[in-house]
DRENDOVEX-963640 format. One record per residue: x, y, z of N, C-alpha, C in turn. Coordinates in pm, whole numbers, padded with zeros to 5 digits, always signed. Last residue first. Layout:
<sites>
XYZXYZXYZ
...
</sites>
This chain:
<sites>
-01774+00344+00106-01857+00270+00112-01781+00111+00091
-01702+00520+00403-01680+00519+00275-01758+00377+00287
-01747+00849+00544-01732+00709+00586-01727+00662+00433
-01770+01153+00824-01675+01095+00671-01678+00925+00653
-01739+01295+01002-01899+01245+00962-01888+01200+00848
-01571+01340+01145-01579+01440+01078-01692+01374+00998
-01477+01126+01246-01532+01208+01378-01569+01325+01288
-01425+00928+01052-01587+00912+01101-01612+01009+01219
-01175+01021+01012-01244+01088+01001-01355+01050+00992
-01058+00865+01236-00993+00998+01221-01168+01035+01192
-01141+00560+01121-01184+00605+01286-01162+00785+01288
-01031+00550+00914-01157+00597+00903-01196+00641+01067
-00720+00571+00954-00804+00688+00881-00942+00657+00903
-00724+00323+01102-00673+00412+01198-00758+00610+01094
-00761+00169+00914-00803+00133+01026-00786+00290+01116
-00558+00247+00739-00637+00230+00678-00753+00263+00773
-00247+00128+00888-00303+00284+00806-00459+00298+00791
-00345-00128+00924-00371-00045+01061-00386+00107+00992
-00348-00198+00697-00467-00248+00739-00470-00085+00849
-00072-00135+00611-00140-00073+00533-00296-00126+00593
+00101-00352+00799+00134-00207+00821-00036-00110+00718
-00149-00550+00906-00045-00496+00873-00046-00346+00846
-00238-00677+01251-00262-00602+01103-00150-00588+01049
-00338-00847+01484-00264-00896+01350-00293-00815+01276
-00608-00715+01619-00468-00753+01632-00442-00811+01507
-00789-00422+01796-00763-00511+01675-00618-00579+01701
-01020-00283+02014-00897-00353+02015-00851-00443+01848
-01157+00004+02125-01196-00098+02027-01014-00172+02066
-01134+00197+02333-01317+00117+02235-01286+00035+02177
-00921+00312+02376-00999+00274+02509-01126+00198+02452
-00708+00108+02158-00771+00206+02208-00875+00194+02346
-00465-00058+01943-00532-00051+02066-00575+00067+02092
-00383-00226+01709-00437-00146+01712-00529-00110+01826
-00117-00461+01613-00221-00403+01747-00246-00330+01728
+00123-00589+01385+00078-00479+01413-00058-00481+01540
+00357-00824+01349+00236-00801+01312+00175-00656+01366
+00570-01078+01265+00565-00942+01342+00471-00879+01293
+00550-01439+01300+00589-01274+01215+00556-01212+01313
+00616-01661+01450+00671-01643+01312+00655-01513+01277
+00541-01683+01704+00632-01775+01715+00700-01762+01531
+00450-01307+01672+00390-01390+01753+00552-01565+01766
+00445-00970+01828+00505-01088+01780+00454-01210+01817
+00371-00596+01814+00352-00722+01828+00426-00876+01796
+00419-00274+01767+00433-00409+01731+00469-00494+01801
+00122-00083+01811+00192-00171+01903+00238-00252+01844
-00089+00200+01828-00034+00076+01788+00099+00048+01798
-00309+00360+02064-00173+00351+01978-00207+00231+01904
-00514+00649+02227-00451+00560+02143-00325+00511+02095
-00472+00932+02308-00582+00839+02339-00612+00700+02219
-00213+01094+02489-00247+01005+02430-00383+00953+02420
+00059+01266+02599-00058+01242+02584-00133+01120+02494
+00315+01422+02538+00299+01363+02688+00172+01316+02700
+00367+01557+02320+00404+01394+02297+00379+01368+02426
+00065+01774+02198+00209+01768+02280+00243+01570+02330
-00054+01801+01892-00073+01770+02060+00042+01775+02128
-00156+01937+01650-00041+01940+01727-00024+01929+01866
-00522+01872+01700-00386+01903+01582-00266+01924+01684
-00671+01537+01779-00623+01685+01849-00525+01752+01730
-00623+01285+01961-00755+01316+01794-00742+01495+01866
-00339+01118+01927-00426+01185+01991-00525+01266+01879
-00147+00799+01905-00220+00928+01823-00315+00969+01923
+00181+00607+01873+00073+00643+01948-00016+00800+01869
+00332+00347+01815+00274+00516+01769+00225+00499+01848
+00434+00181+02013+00517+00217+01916+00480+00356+01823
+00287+00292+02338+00291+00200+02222+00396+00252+02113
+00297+00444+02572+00194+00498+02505+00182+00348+02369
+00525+00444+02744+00419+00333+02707+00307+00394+02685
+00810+00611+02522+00693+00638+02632+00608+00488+02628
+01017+00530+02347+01038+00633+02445+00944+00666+02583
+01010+00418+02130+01019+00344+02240+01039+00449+02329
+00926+00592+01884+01082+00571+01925+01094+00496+02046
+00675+00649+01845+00747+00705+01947+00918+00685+02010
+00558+00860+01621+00623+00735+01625+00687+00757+01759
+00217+01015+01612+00378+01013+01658+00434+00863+01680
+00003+01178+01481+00005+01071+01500+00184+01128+01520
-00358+01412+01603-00173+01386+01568-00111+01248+01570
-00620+01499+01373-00489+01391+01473-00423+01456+01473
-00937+01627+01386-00773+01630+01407-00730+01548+01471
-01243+01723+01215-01162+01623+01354-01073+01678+01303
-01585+01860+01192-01446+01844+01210-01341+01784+01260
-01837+01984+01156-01807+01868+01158-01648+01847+01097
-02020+02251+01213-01926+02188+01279-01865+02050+01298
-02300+02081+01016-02221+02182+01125-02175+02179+01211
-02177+01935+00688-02244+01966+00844-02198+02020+00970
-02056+01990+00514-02192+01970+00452-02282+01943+00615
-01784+02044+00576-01878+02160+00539-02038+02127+00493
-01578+01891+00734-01720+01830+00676-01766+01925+00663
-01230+01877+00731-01370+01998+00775-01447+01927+00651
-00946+01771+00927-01060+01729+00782-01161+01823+00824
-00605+01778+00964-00752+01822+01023-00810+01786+00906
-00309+01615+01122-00412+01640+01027-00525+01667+01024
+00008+01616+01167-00111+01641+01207-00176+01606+01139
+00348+01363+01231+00236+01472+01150+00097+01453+01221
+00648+01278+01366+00482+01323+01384+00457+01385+01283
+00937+01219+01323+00851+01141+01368+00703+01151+01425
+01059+01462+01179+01090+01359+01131+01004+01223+01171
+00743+01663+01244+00873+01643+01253+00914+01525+01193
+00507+01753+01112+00569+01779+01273+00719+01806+01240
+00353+01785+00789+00494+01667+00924+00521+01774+00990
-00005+01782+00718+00115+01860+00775+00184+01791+00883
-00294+01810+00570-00178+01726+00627-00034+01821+00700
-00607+01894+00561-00465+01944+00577-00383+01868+00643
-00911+01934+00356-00809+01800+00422-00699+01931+00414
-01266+01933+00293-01114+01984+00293-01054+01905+00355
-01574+01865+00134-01442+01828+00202-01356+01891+00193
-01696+02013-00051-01751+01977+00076-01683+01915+00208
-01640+01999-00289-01592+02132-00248-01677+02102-00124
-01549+01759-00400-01655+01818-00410-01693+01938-00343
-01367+01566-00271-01467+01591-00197-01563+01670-00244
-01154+01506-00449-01268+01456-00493-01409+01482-00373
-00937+01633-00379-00974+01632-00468-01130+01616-00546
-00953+01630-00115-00960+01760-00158-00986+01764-00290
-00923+01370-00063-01030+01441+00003-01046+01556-00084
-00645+01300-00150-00768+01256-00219-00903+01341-00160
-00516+01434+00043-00501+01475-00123-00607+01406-00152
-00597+01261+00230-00636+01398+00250-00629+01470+00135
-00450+01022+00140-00575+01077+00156-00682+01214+00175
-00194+01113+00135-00230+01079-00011-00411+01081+00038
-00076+01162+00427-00078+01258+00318-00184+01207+00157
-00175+00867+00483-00277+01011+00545-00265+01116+00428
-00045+00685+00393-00146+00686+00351-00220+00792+00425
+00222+00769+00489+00200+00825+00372+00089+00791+00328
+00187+00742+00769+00222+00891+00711+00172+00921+00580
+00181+00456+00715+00073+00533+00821+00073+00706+00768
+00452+00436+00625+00330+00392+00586+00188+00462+00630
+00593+00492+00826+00619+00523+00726+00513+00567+00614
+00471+00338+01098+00506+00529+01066+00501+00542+00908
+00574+00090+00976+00499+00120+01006+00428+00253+01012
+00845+00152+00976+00817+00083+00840+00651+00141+00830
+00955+00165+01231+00963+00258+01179+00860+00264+01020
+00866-00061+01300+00747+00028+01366+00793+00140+01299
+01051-00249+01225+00921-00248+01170+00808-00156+01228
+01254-00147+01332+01239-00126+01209+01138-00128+01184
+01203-00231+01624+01233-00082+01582+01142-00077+01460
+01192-00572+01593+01045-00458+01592+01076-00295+01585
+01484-00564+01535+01386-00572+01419+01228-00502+01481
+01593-00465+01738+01664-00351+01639+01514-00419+01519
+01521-00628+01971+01430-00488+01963+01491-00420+01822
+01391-00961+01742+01517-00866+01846+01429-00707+01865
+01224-01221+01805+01220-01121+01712+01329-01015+01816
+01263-01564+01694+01276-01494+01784+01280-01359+01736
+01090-01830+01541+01206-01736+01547+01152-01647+01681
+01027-02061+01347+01009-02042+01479+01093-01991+01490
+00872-02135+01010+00984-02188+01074+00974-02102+01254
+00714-02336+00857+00681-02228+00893+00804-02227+01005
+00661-02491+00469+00756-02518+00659+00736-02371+00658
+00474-02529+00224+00577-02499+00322+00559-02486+00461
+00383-02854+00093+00366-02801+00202+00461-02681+00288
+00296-02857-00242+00366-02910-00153+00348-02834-00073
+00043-02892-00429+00033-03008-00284+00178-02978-00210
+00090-02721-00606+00057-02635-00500+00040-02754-00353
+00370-02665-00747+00292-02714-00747+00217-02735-00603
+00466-02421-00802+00444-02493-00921+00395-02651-00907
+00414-02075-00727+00425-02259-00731+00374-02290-00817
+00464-01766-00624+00484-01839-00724+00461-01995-00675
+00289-01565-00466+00394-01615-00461+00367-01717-00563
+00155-01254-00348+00117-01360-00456+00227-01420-00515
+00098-01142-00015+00237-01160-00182+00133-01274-00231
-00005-01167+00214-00045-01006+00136+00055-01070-00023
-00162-01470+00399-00024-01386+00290-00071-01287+00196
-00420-01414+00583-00335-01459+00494-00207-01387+00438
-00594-01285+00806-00499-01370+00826-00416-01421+00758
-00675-01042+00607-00559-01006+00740-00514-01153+00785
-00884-01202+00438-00803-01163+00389-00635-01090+00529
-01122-01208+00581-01015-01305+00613-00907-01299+00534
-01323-01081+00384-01283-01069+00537-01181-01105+00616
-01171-01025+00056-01239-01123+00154-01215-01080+00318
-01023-00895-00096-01096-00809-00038-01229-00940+00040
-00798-01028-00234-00753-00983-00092-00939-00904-00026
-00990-01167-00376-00951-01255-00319-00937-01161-00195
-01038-00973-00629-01195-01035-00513-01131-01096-00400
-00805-00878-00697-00904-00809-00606-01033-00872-00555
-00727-01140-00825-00651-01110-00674-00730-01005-00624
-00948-01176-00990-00936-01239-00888-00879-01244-00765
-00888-00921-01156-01016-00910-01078-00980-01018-01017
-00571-00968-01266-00610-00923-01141-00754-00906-01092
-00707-01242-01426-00602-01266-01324-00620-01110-01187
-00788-01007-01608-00895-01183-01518-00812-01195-01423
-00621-00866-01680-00727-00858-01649-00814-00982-01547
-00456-01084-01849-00376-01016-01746-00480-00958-01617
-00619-01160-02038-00585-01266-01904-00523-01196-01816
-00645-00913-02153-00774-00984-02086-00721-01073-01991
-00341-00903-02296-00393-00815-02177-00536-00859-02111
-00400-01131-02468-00288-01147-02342-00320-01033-02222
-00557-01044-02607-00602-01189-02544-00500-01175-02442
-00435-00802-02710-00576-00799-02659-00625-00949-02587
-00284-00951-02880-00229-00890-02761-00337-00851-02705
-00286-01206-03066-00397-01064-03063-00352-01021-02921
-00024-01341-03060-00084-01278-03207-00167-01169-03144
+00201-01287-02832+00092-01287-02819+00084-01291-03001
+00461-01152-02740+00437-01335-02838+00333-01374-02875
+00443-00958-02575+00427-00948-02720+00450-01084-02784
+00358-01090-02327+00232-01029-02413+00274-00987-02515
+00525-01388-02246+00555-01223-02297+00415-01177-02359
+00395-01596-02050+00413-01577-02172+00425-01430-02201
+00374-01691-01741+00441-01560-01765+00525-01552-01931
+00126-01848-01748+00265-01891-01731+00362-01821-01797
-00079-01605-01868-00063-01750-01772+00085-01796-01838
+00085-01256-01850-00029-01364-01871+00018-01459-01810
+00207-01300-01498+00085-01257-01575+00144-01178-01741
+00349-01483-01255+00356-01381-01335+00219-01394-01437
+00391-01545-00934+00348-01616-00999+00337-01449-01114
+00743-01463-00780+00562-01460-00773+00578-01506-00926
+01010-01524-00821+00922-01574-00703+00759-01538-00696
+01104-01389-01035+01013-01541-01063+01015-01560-00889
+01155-01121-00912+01060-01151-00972+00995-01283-00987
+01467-01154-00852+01362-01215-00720+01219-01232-00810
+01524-01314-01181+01565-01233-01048+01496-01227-00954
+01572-01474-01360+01736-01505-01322+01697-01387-01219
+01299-01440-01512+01363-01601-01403+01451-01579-01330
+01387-01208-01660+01282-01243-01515+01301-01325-01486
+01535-01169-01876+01612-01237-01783+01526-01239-01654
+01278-01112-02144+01320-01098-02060+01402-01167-01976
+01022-01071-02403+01086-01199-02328+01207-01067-02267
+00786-00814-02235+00866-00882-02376+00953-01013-02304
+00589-00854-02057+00550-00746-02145+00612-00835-02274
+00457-00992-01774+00579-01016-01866+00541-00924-01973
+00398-00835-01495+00315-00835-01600+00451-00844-01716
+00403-00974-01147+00512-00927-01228+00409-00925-01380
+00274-00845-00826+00259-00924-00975+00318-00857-01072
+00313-00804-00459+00380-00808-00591+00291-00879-00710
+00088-00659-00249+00113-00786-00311+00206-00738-00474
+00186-00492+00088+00177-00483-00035+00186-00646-00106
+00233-00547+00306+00149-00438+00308+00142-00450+00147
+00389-00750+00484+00269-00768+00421+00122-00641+00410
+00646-00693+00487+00525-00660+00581+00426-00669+00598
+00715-00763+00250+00781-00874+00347+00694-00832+00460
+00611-00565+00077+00546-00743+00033+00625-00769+00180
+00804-00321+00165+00677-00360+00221+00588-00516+00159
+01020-00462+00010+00984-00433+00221+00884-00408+00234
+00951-00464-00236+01007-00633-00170+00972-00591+00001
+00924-00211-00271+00816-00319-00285+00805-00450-00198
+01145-00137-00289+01086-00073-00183+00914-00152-00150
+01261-00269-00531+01338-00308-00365+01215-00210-00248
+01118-00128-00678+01093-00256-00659+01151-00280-00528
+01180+00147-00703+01069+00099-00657+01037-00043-00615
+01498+00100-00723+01479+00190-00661+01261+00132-00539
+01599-00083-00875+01642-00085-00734+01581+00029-00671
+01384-00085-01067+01415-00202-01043+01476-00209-00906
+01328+00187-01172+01275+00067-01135+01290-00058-01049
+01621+00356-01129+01500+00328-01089+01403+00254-01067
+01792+00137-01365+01809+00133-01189+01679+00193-01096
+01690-00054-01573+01612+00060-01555+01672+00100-01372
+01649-00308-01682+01809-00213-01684+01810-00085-01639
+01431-00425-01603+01512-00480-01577+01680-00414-01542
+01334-00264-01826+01273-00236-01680+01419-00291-01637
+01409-00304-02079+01375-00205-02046+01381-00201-01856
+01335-00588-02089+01461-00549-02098+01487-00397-02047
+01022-00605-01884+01088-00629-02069+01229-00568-01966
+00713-00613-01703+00859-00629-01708+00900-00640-01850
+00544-00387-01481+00589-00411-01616+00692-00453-01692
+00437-00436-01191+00573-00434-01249+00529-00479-01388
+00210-00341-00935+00200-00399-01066+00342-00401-01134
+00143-00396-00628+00220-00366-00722+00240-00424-00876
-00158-00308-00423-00121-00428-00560+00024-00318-00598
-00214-00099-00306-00190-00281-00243-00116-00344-00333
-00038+00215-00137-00119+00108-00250-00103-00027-00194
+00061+00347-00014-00084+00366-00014-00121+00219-00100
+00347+00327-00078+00291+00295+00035+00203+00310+00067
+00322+00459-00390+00374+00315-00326+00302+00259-00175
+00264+00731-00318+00143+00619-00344+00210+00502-00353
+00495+00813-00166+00375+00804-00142+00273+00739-00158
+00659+00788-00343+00682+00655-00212+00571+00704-00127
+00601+00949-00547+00602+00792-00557+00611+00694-00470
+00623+01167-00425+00489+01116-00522+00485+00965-00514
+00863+01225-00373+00803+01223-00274+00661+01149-00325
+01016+01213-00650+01033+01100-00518+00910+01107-00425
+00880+01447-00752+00871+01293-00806+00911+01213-00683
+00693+01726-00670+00821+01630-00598+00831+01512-00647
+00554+01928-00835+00563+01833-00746+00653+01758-00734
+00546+02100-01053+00592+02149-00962+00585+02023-00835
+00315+01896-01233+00412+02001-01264+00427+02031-01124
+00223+01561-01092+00165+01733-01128+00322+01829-01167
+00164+01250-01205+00271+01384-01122+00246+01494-01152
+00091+01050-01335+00040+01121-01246+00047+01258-01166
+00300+00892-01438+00229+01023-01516+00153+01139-01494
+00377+00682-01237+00412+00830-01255+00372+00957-01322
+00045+00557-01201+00188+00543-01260+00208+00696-01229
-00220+00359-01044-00169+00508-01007-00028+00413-01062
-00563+00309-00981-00453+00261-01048-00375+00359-01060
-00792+00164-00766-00752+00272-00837-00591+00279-00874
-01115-00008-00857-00960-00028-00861-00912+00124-00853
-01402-00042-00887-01360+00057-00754-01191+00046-00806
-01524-00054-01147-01545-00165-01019-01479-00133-00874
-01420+00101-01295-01533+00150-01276-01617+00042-01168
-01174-00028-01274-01187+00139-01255-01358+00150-01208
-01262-00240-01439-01173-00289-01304-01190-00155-01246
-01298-00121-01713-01381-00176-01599-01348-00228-01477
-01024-00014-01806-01142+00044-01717-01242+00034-01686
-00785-00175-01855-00824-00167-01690-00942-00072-01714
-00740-00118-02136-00805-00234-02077-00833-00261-01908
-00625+00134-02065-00716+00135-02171-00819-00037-02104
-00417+00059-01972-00464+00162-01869-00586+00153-01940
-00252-00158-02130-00334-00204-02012-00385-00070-01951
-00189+00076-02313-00243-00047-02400-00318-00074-02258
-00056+00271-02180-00146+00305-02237-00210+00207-02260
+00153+00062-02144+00151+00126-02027-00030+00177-02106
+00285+00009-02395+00202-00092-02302+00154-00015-02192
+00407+00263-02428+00279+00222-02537+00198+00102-02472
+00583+00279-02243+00465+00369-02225+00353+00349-02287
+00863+00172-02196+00766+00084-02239+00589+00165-02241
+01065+00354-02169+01048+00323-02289+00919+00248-02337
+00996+00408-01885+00921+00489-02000+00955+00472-02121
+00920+00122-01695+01040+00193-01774+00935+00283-01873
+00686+00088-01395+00684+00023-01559+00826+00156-01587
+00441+00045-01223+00582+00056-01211+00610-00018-01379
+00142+00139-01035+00226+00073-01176+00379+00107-01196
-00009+00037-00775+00089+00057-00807+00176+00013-00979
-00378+00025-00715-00239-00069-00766-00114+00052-00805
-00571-00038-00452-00455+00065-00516-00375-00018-00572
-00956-00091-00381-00733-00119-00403-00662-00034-00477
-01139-00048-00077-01098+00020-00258-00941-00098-00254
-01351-00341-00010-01246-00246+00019-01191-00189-00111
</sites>
């Protein structure tokens, strides 16, 4: 499966930022795709950019020093948006210690940090040894989440210190205001890995792909793809949150551009089981269960555009 890492880093710290973009490009040329703000095109929307590929991505990467830490963007802005989707298990946090830092004293020391035992990479003598372990460390979390059995496990890379002890799984009850949220969370997500794909289509399709995204409304967008390398090879969704309004499911999608909300040939469904809240991906062909919010995104784009003769490797 591709991964997306998310870099989140203060622009005082840009010279590390360059230092690991330099040492990530065999991880690049192993499929990773790695996305910071720099990214941003003139005339484009910074907020909208960023909680875009936030919610496309798997890996969050955090660059931490004094810098970040004091950084309200960073820190309350992307990170807190991190912590909700890690709790959906759409995203894995890893904190990258840059300089010494108050990281213990914040949710951060709950994952396990990078280099080994979250030594500042400038304490380092050859900082080139500290960015390689940083390296090693993530090719393992990308071989790890991209195991088949990767949907039954924990999406966070959580901190211990020592791994014989056993956590307790505790037995809850889920209310309608929490599956709301999490179907809103869901939408969210689902939205923003379409818009960022279809941007990717256009980019890199090679003038053989096109892509058009386009929001409905506060709770639908469309989207058409045109396969020009074969004839007449085209699809369209519409995907709609439904607000509990119809038993169609929490979304529901029709393979159609601007369908009308009285229809349907599909949804997803949050689900519950005696501990989390999980995602269904139901149709008249296929059935999936336990996803998360960024599986079912994911799940739900190739089915779109394998009707446009689109498949990835």
């Amino acid at each position: 499966m591709a991964v997306r890492a998310f870099i989140s880093y203060s622009h005082a710290d840009e010279k590390s930022l360059e230092r690991l973009h330099k040492h990530l490009a065999m991880l690049r040329r192993e499929g990773l795709h790695d996305w910071s703000d720099n990214k941003i095109l003139p005339g484009q929307k910074v907020g909208d950019q960023i909680a875009a590929s936030l919610a496309n991505s798997t890996l969050f990467l955090a660059l931490l020093s004094p810098d970040y830490l004091a950084s309200n963007y960073c820190y309350e802005n992307e990170f807190q948006k991190a912590q909700e989707l890690a709790a959906a298990g759409a995203i894995r946090i890893i904190p990258i210690i840059l300089e010494p830092c108050d990281w213990l004293s914040s949710p951060f020391s709950e994952y396990l940090a990078m280099p080994k035992d979250g030594k500042p990479i400038s304490e380092f003598t050859n900082q080139n040894i500290a960015y390689m372990n940083v390296v090693d460390g993530l090719r393992k979390v990308i071989e790890d989440i991209s195991k088949p059995d990767f949907a039954a496990r924990d999406s966070t890379f959580m901190r211990s210190f020592d791994t014989s002890i056993r956590r307790p799984k505790i037995k809850q009850d889920f209310d309608t205001i929490q599956k709301t949220e999490f179907a809103d969370q869901a939408f969210d997500v689902i939205q923003a890995y379409f818009e960022n794909s279809c941007r990717e289509l256009n980019e890199f399709g090679e003038g053989l792909l096109k892509a058009k995204f386009e929001r409905m409304s506060a709770t639908a967008f469309t989207c058409l793809v045109v396969n020009r390398g074969k004839h007449s090879a085209e699809a369209a969704i519409t995907v709609q949150n439904t607000k509990g309004r119809r038993s169609f499911g929490d979304i529901s999608y029709v393979f159609e551009r601007h369908a009308e909300n009285n229809s349907s040939q599909g949804s997803i469904s949050v689900e519950a089981d005696d501990y989390n809240m999980y995602l269904s991906m139901n149709s008249f062909s296929r059935g999936d269960s336990k996803l998360t919010h960024q599986q079912a995104a994911e799940a739900l784009w190739k089915q779109f555009v394998e009707k446009a003769g689109i498949g990835y490797e």
